[in-house]
C-alpha positions in Angstrom: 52.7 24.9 -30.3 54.4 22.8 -32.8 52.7 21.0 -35.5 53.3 17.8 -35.0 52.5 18.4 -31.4 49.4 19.8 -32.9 48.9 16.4 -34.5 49.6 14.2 -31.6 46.8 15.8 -30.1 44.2 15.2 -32.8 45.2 11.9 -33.0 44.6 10.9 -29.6 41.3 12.7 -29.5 40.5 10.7 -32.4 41.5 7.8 -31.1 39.4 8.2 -27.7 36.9 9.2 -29.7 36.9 5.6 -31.7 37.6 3.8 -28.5 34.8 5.1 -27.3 32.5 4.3 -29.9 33.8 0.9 -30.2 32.8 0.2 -26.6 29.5 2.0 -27.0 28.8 -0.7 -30.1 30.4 -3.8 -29.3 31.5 -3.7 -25.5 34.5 -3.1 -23.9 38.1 -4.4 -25.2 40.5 -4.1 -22.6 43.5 -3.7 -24.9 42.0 -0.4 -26.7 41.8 1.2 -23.6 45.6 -0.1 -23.1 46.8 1.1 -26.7 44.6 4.4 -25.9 46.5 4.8 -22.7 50.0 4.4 -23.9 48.8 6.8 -26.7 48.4 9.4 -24.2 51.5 9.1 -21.9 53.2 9.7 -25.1 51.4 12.3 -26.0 51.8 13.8 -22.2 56.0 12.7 -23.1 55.8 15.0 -26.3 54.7 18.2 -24.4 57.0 17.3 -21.5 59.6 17.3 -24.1 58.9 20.3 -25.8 57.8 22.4 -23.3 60.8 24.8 -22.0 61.6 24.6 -18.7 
């Protein structure tokens, strides 16, 4: 796996993970869970991408 696939990955954990807290501590934002969502379509894009067919 590529590194910067490698690093898409962490940062969309990351990100869900911060979302998630976020909405644990101060209630849902439905625009987080948008940005988060876009996030990981692109990160599904990236593998989709690199992956050989």
């Amino acid at each position: 796996m590529p590194v910067p696939a490698k690093a898409m990955i962490a940062l969309t954990v990351a990100c869900l993970v911060a979302v998630t807290a976020y909405t644990v501590a101060l209630g849902p934002n439905g625009w987080l869970w948008f940005a988060w969502v876009v996030l990981g379509l692109a990160t599904i894009g990236v593998f989709a991408i690199r992956t050989p067919h």
